[in-house]
N, CA, C, O and CB atoms as a CASP TS submission, in Angstrom:
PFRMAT TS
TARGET T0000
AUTHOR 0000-0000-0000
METHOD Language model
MODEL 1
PARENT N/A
ATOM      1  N   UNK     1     118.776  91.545  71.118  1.00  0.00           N
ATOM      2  CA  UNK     1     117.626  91.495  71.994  1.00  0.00           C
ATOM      3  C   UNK     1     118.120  91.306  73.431  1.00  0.00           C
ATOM      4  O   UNK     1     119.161  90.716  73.722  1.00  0.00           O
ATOM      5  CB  UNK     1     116.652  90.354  71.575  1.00  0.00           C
ATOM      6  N   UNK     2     117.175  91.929  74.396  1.00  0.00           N
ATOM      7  CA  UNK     2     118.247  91.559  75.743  1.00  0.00           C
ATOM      8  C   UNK     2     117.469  90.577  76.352  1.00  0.00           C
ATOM      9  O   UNK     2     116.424  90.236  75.797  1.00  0.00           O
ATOM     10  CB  UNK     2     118.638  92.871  76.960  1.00  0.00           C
ATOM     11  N   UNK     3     117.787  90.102  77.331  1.00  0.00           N
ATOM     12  CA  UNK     3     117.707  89.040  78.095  1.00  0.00           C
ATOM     13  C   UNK     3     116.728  89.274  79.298  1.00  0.00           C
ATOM     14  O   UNK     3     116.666  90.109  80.201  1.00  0.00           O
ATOM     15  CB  UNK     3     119.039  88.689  78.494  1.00  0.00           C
ATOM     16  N   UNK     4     115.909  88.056  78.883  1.00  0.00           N
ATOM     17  CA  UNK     4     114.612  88.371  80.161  1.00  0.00           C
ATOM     18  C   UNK     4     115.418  87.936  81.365  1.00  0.00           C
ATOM     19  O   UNK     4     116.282  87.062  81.448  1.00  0.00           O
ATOM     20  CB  UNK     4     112.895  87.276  80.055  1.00  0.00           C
ATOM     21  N   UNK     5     114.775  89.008  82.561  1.00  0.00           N
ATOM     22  CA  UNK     5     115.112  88.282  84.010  1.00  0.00           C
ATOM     23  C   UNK     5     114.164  88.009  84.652  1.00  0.00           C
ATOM     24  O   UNK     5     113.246  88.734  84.268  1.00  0.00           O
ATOM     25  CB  UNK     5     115.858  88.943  84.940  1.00  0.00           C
ATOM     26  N   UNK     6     113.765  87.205  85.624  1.00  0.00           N
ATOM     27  CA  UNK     6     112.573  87.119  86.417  1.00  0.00           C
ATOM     28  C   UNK     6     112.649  87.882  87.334  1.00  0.00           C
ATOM     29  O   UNK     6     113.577  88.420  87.938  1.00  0.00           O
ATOM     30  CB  UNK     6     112.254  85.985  86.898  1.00  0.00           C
ATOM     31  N   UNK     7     111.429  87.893  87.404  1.00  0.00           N
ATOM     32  CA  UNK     7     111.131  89.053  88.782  1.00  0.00           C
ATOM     33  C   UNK     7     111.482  88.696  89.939  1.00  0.00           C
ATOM     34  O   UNK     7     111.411  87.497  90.208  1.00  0.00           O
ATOM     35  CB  UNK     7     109.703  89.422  89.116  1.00  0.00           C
ATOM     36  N   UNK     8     111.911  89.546  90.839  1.00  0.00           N
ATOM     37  CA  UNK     8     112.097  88.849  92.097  1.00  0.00           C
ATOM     38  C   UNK     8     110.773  87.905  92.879  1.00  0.00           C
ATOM     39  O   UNK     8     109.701  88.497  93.005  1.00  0.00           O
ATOM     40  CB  UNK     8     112.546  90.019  93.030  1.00  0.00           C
ATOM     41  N   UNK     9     110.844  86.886  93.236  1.00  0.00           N
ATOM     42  CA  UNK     9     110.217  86.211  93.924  1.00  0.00           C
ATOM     43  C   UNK     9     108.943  85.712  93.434  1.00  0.00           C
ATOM     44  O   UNK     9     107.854  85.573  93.991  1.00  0.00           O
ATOM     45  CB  UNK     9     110.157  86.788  94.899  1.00  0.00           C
ATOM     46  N   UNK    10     109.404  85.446  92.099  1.00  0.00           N
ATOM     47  CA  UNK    10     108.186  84.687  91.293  1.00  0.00           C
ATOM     48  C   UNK    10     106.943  85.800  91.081  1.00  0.00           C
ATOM     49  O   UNK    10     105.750  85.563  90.890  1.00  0.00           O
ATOM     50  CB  UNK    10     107.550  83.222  92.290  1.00  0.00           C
ATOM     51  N   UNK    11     107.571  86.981  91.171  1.00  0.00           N
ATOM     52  CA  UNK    11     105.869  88.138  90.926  1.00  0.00           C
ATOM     53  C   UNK    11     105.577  88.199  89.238  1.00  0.00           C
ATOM     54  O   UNK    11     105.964  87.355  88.429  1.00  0.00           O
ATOM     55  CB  UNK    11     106.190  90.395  91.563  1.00  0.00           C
ATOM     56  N   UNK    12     105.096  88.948  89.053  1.00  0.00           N
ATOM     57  CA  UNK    12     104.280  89.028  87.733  1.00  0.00           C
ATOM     58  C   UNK    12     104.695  90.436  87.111  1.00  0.00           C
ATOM     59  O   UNK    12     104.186  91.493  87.481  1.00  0.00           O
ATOM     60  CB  UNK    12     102.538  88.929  88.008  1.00  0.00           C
ATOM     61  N   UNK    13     105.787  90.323  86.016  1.00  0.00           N
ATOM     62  CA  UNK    13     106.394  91.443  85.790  1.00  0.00           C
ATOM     63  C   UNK    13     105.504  92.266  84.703  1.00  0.00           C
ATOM     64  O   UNK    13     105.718  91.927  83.539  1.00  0.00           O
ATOM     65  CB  UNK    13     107.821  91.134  85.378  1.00  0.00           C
ATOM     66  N   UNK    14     104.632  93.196  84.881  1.00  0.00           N
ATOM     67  CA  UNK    14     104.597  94.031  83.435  1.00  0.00           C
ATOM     68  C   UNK    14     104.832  94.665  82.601  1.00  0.00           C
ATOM     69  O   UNK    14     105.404  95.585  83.186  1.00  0.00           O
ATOM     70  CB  UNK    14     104.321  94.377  83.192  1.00  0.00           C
ATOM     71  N   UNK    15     104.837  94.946  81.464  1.00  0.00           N
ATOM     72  CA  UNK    15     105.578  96.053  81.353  1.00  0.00           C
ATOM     73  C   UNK    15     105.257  96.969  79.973  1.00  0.00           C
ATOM     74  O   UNK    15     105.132  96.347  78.918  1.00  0.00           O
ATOM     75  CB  UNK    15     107.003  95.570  81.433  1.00  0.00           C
ATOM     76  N   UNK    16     105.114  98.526  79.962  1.00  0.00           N
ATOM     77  CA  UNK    16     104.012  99.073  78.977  1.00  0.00           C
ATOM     78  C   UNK    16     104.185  98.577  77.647  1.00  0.00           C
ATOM     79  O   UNK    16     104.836  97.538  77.535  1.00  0.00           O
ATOM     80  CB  UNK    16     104.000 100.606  78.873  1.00  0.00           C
ATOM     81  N   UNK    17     103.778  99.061  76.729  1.00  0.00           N
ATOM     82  CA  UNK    17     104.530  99.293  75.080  1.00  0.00           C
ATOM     83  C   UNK    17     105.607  99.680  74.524  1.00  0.00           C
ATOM     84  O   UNK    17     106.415  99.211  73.723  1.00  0.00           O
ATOM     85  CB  UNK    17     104.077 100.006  74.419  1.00  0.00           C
ATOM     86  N   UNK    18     105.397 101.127  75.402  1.00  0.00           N
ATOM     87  CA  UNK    18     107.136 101.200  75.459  1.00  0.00           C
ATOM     88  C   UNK    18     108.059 100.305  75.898  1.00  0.00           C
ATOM     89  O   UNK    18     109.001  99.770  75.314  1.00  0.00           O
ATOM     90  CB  UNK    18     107.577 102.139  76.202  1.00  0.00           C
ATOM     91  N   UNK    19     107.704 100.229  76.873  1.00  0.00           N
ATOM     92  CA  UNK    19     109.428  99.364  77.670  1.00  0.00           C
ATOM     93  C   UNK    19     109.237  97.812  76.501  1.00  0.00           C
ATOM     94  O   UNK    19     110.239  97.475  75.870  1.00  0.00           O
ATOM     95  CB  UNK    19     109.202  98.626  80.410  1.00  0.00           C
ATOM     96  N   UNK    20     108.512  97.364  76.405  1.00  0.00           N
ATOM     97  CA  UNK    20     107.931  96.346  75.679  1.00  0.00           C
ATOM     98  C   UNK    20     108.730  96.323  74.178  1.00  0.00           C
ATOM     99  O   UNK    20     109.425  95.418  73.715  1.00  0.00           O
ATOM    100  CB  UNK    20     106.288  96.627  75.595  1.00  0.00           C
ATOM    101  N   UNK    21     108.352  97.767  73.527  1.00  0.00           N
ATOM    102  CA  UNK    21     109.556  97.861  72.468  1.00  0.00           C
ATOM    103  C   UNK    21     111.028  98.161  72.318  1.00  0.00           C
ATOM    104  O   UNK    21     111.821  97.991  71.392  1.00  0.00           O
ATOM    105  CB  UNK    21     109.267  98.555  71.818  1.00  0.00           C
ATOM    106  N   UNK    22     111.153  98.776  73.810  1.00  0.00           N
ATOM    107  CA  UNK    22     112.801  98.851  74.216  1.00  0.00           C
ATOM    108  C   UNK    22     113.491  97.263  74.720  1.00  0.00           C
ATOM    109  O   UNK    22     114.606  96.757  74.594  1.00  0.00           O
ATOM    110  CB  UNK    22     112.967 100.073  75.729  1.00  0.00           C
ATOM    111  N   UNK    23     112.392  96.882  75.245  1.00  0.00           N
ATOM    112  CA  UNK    23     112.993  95.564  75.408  1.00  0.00           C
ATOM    113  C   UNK    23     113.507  94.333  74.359  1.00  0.00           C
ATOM    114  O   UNK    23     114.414  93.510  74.488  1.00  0.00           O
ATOM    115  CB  UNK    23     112.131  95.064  76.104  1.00  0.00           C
ATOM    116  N   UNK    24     112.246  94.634  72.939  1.00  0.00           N
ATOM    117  CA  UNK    24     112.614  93.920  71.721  1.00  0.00           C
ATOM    118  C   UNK    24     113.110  94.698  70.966  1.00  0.00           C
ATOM    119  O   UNK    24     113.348  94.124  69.904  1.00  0.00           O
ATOM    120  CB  UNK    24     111.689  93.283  71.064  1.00  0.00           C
ATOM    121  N   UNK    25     113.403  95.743  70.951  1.00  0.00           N
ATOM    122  CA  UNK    25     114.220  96.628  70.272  1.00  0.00           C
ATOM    123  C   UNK    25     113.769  97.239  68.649  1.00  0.00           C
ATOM    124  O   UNK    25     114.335  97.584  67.611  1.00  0.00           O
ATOM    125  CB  UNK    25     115.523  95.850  70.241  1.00  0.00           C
ATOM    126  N   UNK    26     112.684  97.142  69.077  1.00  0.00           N
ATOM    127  CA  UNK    26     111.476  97.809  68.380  1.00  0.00           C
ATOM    128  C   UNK    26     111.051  99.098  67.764  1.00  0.00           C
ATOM    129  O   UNK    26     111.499  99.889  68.594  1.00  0.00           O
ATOM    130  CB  UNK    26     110.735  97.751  69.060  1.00  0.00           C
ATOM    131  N   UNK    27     110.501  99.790  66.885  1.00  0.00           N
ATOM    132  CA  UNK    27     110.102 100.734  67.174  1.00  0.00           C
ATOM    133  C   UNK    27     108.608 100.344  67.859  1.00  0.00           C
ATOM    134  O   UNK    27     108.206  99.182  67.902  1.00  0.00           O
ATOM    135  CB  UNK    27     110.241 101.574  66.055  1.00  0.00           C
ATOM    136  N   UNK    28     107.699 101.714  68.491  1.00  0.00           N
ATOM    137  CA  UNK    28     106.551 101.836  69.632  1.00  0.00           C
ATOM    138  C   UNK    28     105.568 101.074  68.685  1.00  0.00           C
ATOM    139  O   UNK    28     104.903 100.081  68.979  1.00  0.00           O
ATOM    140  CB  UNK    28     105.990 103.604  70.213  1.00  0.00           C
ATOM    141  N   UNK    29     105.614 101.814  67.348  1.00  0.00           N
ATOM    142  CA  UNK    29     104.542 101.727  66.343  1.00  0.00           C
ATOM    143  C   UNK    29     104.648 100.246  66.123  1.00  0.00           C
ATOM    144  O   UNK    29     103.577  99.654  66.256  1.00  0.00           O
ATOM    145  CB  UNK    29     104.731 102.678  64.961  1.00  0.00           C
ATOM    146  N   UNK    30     105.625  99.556  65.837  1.00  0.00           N
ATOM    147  CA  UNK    30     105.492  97.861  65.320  1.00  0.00           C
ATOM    148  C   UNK    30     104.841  97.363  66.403  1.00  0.00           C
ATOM    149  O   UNK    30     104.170  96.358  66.168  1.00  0.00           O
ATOM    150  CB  UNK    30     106.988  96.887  65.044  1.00  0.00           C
ATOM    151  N   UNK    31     104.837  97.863  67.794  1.00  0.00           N
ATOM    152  CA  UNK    31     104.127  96.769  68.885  1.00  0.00           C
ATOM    153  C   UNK    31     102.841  97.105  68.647  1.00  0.00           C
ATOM    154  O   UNK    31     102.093  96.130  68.728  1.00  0.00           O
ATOM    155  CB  UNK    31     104.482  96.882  70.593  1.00  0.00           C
ATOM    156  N   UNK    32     102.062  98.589  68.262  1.00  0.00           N
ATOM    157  CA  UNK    32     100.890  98.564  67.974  1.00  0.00           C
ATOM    158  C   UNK    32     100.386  98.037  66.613  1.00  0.00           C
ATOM    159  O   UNK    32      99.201  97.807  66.376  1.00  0.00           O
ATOM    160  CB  UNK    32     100.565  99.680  68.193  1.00  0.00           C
ATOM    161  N   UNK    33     101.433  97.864  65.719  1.00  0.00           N
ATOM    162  CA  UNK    33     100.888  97.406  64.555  1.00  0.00           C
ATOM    163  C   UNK    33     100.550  96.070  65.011  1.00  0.00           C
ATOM    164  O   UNK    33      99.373  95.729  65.124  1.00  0.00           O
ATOM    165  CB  UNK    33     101.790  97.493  63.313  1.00  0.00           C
ATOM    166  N   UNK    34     101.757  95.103  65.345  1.00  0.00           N
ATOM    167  CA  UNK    34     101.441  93.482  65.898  1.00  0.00           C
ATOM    168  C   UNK    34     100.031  93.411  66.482  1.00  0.00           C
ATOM    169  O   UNK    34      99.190  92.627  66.044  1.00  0.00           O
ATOM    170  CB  UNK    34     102.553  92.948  67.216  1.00  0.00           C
ATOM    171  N   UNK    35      99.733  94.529  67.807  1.00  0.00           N
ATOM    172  CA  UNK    35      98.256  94.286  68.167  1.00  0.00           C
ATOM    173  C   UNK    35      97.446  94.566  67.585  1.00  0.00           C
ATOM    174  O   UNK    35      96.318  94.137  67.828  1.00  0.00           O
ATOM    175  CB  UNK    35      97.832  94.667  69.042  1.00  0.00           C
ATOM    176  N   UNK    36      97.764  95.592  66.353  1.00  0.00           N
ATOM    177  CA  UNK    36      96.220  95.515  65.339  1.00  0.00           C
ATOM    178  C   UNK    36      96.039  94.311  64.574  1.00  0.00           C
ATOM    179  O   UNK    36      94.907  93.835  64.482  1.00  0.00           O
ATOM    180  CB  UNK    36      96.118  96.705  64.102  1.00  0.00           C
ATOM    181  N   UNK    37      97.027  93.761  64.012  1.00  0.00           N
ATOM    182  CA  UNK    37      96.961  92.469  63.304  1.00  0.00           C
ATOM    183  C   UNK    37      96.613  91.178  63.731  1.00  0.00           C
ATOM    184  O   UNK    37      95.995  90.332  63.085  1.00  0.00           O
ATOM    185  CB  UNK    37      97.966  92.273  62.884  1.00  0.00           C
ATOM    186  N   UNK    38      97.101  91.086  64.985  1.00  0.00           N
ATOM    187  CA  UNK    38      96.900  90.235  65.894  1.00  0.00           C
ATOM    188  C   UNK    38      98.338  89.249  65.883  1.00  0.00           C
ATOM    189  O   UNK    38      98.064  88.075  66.133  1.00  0.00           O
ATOM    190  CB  UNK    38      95.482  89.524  65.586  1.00  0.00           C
ATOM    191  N   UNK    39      99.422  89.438  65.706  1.00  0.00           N
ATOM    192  CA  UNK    39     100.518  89.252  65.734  1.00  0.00           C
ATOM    193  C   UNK    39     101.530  89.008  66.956  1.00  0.00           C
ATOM    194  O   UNK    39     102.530  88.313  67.133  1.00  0.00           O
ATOM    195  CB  UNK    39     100.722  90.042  65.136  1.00  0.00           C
ATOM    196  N   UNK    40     100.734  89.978  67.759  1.00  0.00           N
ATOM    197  CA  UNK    40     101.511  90.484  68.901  1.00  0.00           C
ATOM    198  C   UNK    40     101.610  89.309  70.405  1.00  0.00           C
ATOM    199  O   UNK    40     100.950  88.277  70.526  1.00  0.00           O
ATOM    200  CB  UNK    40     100.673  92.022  69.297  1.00  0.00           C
ATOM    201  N   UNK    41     102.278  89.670  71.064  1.00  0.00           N
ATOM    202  CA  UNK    41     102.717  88.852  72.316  1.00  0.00           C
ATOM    203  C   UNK    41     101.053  89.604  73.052  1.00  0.00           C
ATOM    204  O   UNK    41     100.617  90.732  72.824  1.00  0.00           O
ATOM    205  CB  UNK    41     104.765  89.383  73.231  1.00  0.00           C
ATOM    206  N   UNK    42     100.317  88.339  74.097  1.00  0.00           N
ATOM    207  CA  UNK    42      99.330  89.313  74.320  1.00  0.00           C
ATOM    208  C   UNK    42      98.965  90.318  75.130  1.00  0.00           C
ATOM    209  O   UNK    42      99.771  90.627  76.007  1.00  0.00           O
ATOM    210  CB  UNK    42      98.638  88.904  74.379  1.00  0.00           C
ATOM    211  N   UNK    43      98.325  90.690  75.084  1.00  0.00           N
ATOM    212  CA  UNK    43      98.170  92.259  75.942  1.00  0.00           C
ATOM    213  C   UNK    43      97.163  92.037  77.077  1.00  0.00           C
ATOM    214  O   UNK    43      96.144  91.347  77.112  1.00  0.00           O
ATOM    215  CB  UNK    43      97.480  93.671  74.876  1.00  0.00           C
ATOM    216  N   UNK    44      97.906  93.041  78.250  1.00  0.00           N
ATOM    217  CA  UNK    44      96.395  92.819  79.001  1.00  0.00           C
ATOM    218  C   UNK    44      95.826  94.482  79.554  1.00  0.00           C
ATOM    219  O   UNK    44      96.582  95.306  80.070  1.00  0.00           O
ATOM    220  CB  UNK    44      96.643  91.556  80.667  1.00  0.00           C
ATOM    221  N   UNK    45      94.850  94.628  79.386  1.00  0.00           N
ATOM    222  CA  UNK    45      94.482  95.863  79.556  1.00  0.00           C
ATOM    223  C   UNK    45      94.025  96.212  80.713  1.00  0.00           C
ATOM    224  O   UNK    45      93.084  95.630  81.252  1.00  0.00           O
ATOM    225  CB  UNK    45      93.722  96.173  78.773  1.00  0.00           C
ATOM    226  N   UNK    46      94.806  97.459  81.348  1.00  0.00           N
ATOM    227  CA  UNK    46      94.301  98.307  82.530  1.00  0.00           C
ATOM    228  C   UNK    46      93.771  99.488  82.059  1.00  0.00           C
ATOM    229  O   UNK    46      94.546 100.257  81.490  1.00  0.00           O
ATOM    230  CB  UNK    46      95.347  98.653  83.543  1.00  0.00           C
ATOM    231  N   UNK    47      92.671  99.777  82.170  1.00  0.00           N
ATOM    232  CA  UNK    47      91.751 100.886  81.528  1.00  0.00           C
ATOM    233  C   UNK    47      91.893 100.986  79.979  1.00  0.00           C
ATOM    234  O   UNK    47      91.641 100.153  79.109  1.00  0.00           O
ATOM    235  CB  UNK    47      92.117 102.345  82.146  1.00  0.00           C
ATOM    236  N   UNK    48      92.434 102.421  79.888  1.00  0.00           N
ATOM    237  CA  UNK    48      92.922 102.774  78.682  1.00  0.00           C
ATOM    238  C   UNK    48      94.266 102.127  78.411  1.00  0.00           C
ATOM    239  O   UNK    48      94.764 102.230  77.290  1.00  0.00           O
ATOM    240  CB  UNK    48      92.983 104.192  78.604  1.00  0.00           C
ATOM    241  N   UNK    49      95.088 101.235  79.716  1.00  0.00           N
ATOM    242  CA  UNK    49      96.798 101.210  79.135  1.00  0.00           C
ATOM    243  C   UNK    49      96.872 100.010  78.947  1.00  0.00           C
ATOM    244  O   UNK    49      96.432  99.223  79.785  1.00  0.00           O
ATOM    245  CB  UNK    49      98.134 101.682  80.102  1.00  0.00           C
ATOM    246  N   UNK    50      97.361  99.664  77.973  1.00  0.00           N
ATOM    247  CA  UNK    50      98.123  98.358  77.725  1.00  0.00           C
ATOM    248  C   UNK    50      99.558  97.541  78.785  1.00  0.00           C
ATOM    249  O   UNK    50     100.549  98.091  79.266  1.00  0.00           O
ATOM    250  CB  UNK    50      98.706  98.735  76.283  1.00  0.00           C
ATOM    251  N   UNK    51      99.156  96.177  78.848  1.00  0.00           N
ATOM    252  CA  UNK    51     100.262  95.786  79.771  1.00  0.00           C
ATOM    253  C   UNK    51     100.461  94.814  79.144  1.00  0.00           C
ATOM    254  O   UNK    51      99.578  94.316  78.444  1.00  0.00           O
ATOM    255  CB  UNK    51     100.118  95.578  81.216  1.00  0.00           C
ATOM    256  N   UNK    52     101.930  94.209  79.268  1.00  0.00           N
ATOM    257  CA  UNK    52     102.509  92.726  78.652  1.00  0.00           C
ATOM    258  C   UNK    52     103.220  92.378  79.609  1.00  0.00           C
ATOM    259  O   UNK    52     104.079  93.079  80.144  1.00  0.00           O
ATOM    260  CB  UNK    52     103.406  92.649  77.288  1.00  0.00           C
ATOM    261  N   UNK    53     102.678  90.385  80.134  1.00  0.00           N
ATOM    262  CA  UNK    53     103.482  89.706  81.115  1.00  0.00           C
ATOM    263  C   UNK    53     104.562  89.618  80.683  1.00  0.00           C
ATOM    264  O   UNK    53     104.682  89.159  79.548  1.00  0.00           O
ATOM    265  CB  UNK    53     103.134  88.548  81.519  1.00  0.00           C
ATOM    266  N   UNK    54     105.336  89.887  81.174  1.00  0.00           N
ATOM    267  CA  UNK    54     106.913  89.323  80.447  1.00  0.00           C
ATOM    268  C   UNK    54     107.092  87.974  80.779  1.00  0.00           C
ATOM    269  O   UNK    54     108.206  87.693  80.337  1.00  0.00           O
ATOM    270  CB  UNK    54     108.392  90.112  81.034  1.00  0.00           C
ATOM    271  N   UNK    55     106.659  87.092  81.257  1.00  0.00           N
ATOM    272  CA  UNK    55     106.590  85.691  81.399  1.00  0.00           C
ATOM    273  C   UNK    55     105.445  85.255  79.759  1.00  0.00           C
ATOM    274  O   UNK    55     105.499  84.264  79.030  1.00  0.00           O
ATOM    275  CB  UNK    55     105.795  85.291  83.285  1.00  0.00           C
ATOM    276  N   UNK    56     104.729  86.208  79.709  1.00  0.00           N
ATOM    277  CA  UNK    56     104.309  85.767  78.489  1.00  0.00           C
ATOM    278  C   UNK    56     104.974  86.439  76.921  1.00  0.00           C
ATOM    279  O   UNK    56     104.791  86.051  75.767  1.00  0.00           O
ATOM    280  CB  UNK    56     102.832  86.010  78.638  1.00  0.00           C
ATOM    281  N   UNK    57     105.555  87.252  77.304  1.00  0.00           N
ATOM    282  CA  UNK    57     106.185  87.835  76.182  1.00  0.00           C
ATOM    283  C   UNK    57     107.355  86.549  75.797  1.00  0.00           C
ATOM    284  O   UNK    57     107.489  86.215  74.619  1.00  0.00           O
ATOM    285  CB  UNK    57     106.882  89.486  76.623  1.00  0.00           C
ATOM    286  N   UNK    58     108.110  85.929  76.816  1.00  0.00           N
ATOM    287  CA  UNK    58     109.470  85.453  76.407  1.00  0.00           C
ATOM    288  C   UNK    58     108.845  83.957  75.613  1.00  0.00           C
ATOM    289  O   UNK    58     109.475  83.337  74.756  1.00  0.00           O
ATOM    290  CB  UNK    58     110.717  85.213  77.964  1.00  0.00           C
ATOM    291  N   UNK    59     107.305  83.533  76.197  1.00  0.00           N
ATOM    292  CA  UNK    59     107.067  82.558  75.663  1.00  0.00           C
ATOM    293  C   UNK    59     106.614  82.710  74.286  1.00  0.00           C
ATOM    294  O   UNK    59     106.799  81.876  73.399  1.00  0.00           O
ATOM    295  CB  UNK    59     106.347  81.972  76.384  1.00  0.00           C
ATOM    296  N   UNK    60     106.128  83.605  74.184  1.00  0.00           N
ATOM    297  CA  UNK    60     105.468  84.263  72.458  1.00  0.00           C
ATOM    298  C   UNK    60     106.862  84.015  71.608  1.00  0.00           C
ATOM    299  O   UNK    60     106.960  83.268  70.634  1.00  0.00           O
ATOM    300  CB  UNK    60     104.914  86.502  72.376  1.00  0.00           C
ATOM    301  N   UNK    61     108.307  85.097  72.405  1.00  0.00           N
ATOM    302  CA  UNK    61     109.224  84.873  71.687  1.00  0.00           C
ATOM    303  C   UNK    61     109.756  83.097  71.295  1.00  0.00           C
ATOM    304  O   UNK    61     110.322  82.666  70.290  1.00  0.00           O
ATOM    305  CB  UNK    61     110.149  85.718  72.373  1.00  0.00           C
ATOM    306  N   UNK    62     109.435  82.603  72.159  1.00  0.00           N
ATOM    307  CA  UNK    62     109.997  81.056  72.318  1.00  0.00           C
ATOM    308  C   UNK    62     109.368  79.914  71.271  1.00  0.00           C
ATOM    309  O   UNK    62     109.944  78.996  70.687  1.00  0.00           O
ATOM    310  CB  UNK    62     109.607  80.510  73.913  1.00  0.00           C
ATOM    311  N   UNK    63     107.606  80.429  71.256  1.00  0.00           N
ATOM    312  CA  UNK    63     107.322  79.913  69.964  1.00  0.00           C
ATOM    313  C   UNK    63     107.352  80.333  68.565  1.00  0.00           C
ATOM    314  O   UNK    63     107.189  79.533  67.643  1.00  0.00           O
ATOM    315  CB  UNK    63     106.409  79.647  70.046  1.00  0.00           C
ATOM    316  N   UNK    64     107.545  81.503  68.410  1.00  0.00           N
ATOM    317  CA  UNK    64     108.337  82.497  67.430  1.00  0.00           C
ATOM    318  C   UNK    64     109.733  81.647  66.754  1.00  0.00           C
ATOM    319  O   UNK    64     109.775  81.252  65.589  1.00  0.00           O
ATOM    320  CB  UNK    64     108.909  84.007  68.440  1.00  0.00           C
ATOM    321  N   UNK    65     110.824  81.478  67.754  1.00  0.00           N
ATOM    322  CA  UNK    65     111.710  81.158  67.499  1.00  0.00           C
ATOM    323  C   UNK    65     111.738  79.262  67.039  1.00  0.00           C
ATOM    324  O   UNK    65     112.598  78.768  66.310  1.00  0.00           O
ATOM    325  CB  UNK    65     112.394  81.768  68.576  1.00  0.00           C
ATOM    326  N   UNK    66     111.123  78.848  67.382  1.00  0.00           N
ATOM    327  CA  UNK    66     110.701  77.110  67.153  1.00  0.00           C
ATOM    328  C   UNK    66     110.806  76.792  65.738  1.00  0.00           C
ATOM    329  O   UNK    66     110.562  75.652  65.342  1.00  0.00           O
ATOM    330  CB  UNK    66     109.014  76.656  67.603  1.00  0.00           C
TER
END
């Protein structure tokens, strides 16, 4: 799994489904399965697109890992 970085200057990183499953090393389909189940790190929606904080993704992972 790779390693979260923060964004420069404390901003608010998003990032789609894709990058989202390249980042956990995923296939596309398991991140949509997690959000059908309700499994998933959460999502925030711009129109039709899905977005994930990566400040909230690493914490999903963090209680995951506990």
């Amino acid at each position: 799994m790779k390693r979260a970085v923060a964004a420069p200057g404390g901003e608010t990183q998003l990032l789609s489904a894709a990058e989202l499953a390249e980042f956990l090393s995923v296939p596309l389909s398991t991140i949509y399965y997690w959000r059908h189940v309700g499994k998933g790190p959460p999502a925030l929606r711009a129109g039709r697109l899905l977005r994930f904080d990566l400040a909230s993704v690493c914490a999903w992972l963090e209680r995951r890992a506990g």
